[in-house]
Backbone as CSV, one residue per row, in Angstrom:
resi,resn,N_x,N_y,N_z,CA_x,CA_y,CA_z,C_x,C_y,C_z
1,UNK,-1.875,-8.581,14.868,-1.708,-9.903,14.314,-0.951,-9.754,12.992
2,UNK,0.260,-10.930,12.797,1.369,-10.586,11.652,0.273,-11.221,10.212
3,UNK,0.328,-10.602,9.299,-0.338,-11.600,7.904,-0.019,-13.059,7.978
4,UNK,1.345,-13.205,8.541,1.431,-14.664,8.971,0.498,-15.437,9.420
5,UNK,0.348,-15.018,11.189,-0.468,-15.243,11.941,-1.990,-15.448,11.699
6,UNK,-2.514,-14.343,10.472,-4.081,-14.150,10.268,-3.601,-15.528,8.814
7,UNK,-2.930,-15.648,8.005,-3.177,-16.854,7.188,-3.283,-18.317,7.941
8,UNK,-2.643,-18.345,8.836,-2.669,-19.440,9.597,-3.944,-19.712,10.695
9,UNK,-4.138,-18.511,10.898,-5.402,-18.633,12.007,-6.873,-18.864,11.079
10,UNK,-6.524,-18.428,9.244,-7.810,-18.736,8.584,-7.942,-20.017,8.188
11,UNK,-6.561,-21.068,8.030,-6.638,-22.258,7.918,-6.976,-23.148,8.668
12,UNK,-6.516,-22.953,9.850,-6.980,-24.040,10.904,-8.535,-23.619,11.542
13,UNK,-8.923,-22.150,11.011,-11.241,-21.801,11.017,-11.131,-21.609,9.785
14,UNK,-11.218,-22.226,8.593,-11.477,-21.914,7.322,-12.417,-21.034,7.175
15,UNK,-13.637,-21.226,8.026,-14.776,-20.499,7.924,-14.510,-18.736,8.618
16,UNK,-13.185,-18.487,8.771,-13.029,-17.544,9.383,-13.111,-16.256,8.386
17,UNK,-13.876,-15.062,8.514,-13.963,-14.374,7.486,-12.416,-13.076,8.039
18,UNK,-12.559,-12.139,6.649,-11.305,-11.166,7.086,-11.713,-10.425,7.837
19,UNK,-12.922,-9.981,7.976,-13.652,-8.989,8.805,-13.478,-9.400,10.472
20,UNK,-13.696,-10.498,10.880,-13.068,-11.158,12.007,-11.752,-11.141,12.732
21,UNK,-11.034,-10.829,11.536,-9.807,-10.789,11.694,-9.090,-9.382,12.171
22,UNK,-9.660,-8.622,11.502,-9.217,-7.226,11.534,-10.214,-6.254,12.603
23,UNK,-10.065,-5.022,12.910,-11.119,-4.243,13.606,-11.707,-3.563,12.834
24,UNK,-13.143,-3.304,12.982,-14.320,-3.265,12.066,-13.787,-1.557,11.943
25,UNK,-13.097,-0.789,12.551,-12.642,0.642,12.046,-11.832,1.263,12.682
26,UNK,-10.919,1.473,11.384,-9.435,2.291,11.654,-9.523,3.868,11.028
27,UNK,-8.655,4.329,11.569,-8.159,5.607,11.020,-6.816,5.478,9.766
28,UNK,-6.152,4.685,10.248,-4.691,4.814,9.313,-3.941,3.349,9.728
29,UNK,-4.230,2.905,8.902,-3.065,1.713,7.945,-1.796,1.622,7.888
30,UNK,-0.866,1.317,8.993,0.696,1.369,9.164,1.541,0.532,8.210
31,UNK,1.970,0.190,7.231,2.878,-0.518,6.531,4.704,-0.034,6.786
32,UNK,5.244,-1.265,7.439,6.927,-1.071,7.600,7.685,-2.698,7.782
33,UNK,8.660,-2.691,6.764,9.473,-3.808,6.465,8.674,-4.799,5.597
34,UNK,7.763,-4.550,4.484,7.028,-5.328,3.662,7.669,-4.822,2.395
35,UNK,8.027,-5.848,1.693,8.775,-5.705,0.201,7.613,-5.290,-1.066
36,UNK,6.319,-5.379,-0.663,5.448,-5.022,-1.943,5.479,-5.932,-2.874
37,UNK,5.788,-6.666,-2.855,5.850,-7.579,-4.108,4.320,-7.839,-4.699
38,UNK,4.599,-8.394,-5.866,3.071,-8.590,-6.730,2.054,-10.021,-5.872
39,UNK,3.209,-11.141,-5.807,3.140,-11.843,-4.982,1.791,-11.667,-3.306
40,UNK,1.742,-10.746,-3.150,1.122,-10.140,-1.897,-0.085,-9.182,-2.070
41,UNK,-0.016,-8.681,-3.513,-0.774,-7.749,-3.449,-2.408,-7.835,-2.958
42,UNK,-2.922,-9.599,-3.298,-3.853,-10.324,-2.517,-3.995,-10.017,-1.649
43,UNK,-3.490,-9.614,-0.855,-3.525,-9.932,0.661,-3.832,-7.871,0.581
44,UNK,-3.174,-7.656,0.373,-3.188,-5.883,0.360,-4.776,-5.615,-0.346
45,UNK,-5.308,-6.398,-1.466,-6.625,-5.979,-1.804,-7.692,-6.709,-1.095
46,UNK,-7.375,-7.822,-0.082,-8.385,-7.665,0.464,-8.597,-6.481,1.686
47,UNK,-7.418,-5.891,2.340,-7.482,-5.370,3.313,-8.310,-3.894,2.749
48,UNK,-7.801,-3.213,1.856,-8.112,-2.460,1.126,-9.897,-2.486,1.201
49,UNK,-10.242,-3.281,0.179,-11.771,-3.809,-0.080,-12.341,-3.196,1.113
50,UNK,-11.927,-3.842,1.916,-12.389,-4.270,3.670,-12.880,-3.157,3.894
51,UNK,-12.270,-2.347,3.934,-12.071,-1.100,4.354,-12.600,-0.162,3.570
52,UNK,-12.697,-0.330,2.248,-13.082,0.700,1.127,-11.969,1.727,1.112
53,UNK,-10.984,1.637,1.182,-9.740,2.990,1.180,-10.408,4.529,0.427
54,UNK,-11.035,3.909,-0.957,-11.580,5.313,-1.670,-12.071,5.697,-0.787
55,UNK,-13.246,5.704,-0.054,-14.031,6.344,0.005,-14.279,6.837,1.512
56,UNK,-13.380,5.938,2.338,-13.331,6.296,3.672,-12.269,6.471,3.771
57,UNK,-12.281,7.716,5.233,-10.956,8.634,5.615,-10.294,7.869,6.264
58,UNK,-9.336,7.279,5.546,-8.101,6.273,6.267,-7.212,6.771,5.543
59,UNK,-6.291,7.039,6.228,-4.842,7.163,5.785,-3.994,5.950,5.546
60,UNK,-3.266,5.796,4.708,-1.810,4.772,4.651,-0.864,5.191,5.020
61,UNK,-0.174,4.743,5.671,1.038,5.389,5.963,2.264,4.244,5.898
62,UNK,3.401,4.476,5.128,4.469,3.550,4.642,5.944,4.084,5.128
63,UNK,6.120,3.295,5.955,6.901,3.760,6.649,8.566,3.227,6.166
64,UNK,9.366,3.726,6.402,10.724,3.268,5.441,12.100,3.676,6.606
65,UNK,12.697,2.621,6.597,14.317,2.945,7.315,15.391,3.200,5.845
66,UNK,16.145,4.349,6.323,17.258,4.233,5.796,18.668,3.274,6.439
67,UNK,18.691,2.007,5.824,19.934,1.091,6.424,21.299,1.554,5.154
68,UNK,21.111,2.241,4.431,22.259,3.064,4.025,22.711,4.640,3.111
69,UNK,23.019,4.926,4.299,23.367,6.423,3.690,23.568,6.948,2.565
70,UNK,24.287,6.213,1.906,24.906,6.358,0.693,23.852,6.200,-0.224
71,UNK,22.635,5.286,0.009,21.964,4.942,-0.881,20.353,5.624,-0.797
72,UNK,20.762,6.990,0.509,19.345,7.211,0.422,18.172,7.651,-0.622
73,UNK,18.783,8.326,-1.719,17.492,8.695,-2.344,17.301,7.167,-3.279
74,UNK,18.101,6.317,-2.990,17.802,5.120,-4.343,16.767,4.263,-3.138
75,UNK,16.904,4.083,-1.809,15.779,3.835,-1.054,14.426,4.500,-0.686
76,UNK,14.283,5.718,-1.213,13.376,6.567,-1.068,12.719,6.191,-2.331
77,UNK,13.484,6.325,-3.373,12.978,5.808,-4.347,12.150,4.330,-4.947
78,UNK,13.185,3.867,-4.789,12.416,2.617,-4.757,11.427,2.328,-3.838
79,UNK,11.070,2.735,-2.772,9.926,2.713,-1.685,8.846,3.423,-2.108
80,UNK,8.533,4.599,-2.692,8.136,5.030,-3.609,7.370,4.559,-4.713
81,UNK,8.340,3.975,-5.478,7.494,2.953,-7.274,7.413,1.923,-6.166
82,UNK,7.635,1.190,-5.217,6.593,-0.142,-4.451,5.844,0.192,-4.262
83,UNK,5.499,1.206,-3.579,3.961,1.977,-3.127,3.087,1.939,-4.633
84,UNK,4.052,3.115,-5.304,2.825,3.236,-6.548,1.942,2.096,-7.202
85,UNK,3.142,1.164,-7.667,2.961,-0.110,-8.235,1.457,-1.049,-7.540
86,UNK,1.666,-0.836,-5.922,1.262,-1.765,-5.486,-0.645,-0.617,-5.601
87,UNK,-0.826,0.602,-5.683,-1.605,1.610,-5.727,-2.450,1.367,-6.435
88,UNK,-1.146,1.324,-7.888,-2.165,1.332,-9.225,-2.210,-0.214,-9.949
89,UNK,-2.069,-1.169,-9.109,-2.460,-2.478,-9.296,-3.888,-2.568,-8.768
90,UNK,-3.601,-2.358,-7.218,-5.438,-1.919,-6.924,-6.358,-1.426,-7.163
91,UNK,-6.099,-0.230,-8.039,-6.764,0.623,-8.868,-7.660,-0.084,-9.672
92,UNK,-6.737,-1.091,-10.238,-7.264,-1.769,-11.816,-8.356,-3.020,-11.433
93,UNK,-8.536,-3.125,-9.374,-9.814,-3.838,-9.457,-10.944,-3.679,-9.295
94,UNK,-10.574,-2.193,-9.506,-12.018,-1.164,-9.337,-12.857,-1.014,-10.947
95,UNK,-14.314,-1.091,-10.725,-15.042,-1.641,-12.206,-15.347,0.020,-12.433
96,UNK,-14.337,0.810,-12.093,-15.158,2.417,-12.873,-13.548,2.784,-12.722
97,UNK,-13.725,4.073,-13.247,-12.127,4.985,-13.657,-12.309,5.483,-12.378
98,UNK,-12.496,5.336,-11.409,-12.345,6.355,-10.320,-10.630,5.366,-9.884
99,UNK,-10.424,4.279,-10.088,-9.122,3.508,-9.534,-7.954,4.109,-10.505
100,UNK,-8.040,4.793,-10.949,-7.096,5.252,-12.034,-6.834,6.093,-11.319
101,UNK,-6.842,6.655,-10.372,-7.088,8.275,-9.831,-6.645,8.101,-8.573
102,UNK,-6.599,6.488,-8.043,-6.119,6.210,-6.311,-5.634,7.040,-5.858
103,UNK,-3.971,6.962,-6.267,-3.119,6.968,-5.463,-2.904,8.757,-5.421
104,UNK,-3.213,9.402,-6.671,-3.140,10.703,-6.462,-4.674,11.432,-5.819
105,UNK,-5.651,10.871,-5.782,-7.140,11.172,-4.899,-6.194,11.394,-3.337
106,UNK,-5.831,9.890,-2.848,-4.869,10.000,-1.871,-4.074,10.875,-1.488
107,UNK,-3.080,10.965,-2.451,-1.900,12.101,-1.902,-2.518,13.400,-1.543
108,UNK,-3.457,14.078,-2.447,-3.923,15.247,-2.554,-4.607,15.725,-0.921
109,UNK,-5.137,14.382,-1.050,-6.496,14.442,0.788,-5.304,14.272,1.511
110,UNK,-3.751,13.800,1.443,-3.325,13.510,2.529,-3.311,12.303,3.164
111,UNK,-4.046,11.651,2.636,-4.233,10.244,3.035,-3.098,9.159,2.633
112,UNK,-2.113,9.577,1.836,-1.256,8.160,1.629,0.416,9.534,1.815
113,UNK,0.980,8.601,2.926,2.305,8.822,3.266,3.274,8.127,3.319
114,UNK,4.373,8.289,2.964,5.605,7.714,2.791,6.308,9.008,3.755
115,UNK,7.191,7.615,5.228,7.759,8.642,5.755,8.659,7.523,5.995
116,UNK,10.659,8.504,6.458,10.954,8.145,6.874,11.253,7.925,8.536
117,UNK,11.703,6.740,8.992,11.871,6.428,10.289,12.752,6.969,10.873
């Protein structure tokens, strides 16, 4: 189901919770063709929450096309600080310092990937 689809399907059951929406347990979290914006990050911390990312073994995985050659490491890059950004925004809605520590807790276990397609 697109984030589209699940905002629209919570409006017309308001009473619809996110847990309903999603399957009660995953292994790994696919992200590809989402801009990261701050705009969204809502939507990324509830899924997150949901799930508890710290503390359970789920992977992220962010997946990235190169649509130009010329520009690959400035797309690697920038795919990259979106990830982080969007990491250590989530971090900061965690009420202890362990969210300071996300995105590299992550990398270290293996759990957060950036690959290309």
């Amino acid at each position: 189901m697109t984030k589209n689809q699940q905002k629209v399907d919570c409006k017309i059951k308001p009473n619809t919770r996110i847990g309903a929406l999603l399957p009660q347990t995953v292994k790994t979290i696919v992200f590809y063709g989402h801009s990261f914006a701050p705009a969204d990050y809502s939507y990324f911390q509830s899924i997150f929450d949901y799930y508890n990312i710290y503390d359970n073994d789920i992977t992220l995985v962010f997946y990235y096309s190169i649509y130009d050659e010329s520009k690959e490491q400035e797309i690697k890059r920038t795919q990259f600080n979106s990830v982080s950004k969007l990491m250590s925004e989530y971090g900061t809605t965690f009420h202890s310092e362990k969210g300071g520590n996300l995105m590299h807790k992550m990398l270290l276990e293996g759990r957060l990937i950036l690959k290309k397609l």
